[in-house]
N, C-alpha and C positions, 0 to 999 in steps of 0.2 A: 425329432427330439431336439434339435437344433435351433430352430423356429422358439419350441418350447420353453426353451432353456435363456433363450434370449430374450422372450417378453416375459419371463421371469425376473432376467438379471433388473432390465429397465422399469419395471415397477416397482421391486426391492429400493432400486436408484433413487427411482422419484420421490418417494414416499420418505428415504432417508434424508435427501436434499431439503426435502421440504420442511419435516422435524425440525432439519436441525437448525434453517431461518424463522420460521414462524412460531417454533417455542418459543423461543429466548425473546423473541418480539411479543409474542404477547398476543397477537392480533395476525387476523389473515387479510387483512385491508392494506397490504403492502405492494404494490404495483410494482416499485422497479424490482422487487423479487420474483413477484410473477412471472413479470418479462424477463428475467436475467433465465427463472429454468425454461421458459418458453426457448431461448436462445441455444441455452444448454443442448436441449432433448432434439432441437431442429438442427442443429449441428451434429448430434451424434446420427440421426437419419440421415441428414446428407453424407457424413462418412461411410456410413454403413452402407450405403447404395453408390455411392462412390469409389471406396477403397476396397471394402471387405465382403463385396457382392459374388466375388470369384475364389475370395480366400476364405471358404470356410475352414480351414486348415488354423488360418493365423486365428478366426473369430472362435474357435472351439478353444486353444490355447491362451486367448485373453478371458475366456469367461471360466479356465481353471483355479483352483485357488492358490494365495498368494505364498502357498509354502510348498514345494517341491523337491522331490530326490534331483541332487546335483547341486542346489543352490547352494552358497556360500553361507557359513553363519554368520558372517558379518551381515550380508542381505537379510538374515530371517530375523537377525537382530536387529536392524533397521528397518523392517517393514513395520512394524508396530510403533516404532516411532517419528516414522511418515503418518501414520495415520492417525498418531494422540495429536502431533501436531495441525493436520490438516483439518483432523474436527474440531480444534481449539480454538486455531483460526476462523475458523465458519464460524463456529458458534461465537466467538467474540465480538464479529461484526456486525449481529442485529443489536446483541446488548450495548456496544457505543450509540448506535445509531438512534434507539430507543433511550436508553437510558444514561449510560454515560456521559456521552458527548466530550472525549477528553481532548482533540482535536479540531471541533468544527466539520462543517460539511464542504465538500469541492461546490463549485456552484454551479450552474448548468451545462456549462461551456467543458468542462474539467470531468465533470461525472459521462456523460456523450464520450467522451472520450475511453472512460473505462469501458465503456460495450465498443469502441473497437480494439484495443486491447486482448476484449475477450474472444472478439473474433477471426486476431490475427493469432494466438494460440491456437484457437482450435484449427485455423489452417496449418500452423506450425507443424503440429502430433498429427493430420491428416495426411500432409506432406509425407512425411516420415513413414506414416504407414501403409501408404500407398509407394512408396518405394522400398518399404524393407519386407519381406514377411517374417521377418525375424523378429521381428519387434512384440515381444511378448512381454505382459506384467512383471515377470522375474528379471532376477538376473542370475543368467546361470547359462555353458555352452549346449546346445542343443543337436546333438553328433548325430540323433536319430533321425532330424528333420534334414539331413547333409546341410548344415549353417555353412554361408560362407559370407566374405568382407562387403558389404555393400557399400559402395565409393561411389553413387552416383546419384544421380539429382540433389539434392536437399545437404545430403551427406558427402557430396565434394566441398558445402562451405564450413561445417560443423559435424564433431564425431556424436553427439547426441541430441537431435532438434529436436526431439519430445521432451527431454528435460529445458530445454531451449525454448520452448511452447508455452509447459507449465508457468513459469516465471512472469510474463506479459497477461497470463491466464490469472493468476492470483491478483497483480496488481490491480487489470482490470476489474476485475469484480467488487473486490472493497473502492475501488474510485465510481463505481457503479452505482452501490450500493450506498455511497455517501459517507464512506468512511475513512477519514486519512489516518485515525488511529488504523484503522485493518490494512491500510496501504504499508504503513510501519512492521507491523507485525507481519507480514508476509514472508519479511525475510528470514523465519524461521522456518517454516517448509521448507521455503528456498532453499536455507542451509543444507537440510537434511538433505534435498535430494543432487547438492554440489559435494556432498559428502559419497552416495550414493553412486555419482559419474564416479568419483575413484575409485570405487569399489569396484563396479564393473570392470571399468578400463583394464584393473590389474588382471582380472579372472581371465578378459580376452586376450591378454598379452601373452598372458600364460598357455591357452590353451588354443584360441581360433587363431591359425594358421594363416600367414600372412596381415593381422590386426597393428602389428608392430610395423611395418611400412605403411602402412594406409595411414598410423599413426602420426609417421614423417610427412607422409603426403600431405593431411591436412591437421593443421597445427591446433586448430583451434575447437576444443570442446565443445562449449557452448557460447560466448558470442563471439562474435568476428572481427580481429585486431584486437580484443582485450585478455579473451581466457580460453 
């Protein structure tokens, strides 16, 4: 069921990824989109045979859905609008790049650079999940799964390097894609989910046991020397 469930969720994926570049463009003759979900999907098979090959445990809790008993309603109120935002953003970036053009395109040298961006995120959130298995789509304490503080690897230099991932992930892509208008606009997901580390952080303070020294221990949420 497992198996099932998951080349379920990756077809859903693809198919929505793909909607939501090649509507608004217009055309399916776009290559660096091609190749950006080529990157996508081959990235998520390397994690998955990588990280989440031992953890079906953590892989059944990330293909749950995104509202849960325990979750905070600040979280469930925020999860919808992570997502108006992050479809916003996608879909904003074929329409400059077709149509708009309100910034110009990066030029070869600058766009290259947005695919490694993309693929220093996905090692970012790979990282992260290959050392947490806590690391589930919610936010919320998970007492049933005996959660406890993970302080190491990844998580001795920053308390959330998946949210720390995302961020170099968004850039990357609108610079990928040829869009310095969607490199702008990025920092609205962004927001939401620097809104979103608050959120948690309080819930763990609150509730997972020893979160609040780990806290002291390492100072820095998501990047390192700034925040």
């Amino acid at each position: 069921m497992l198996g099932l469930k998951l080349a379920l969720a990756v077809i859903i994926e693809f198919a929505v990824f793909a909607g939501l570049l090649f509507g608004p463009a217009g055309t399916l003759r776009w290559w660096r989109a091609w190749l950006l979900l080529g990157v996508f999907f081959g990235c998520a098979a390397a994690t998955l045979g990588w990280v989440l090959r031992d953890r079906t445990d953590l892989l059944n809790e990330r293909l749950r859905l995104p509202f849960q008993a325990g979750q905070p309603r600040a979280d469930k109120i925020l999860m919808p609008i992570l997502l108006v935002a992050f479809v916003g953003w996608l879909v904003f970036i074929p329409l400059d790049v077709f149509r708009f053009r309100l910034l110009g395109r990066p030029g070869p040298l600058v766009s290259s650079l947005g695919l490694v961006l993309v693929f220093v995120g996905w090692w970012l959130e790979a990282l992260a999940m290959r050392e947490n298995p806590f690391a589930i789509a919610v936010v919320r304490h998970q007492p049933e799964r005996h959660q406890t503080v993970i302080d190491s690897g990844i998580y001795g230099v920053v308390r959330h390097p998946m949210y720390a991932g995302a961020i170099p992930l968004f850039v990357g892509m609108a610079l990928w894609l040829e869009s310095y208008a969607g490199v702008v606009l990025a920092a609205v997901p962004s927001a939401v989910l620097v809104v979103r580390t608050l959120i948690e952080e309080r819930l763990l303070r609150r509730e997972l046991q020893g979160y609040a020294a780990y806290a002291e221990r390492v100072r820095y949420r998501l990047i390192p020397l700034v925040w």
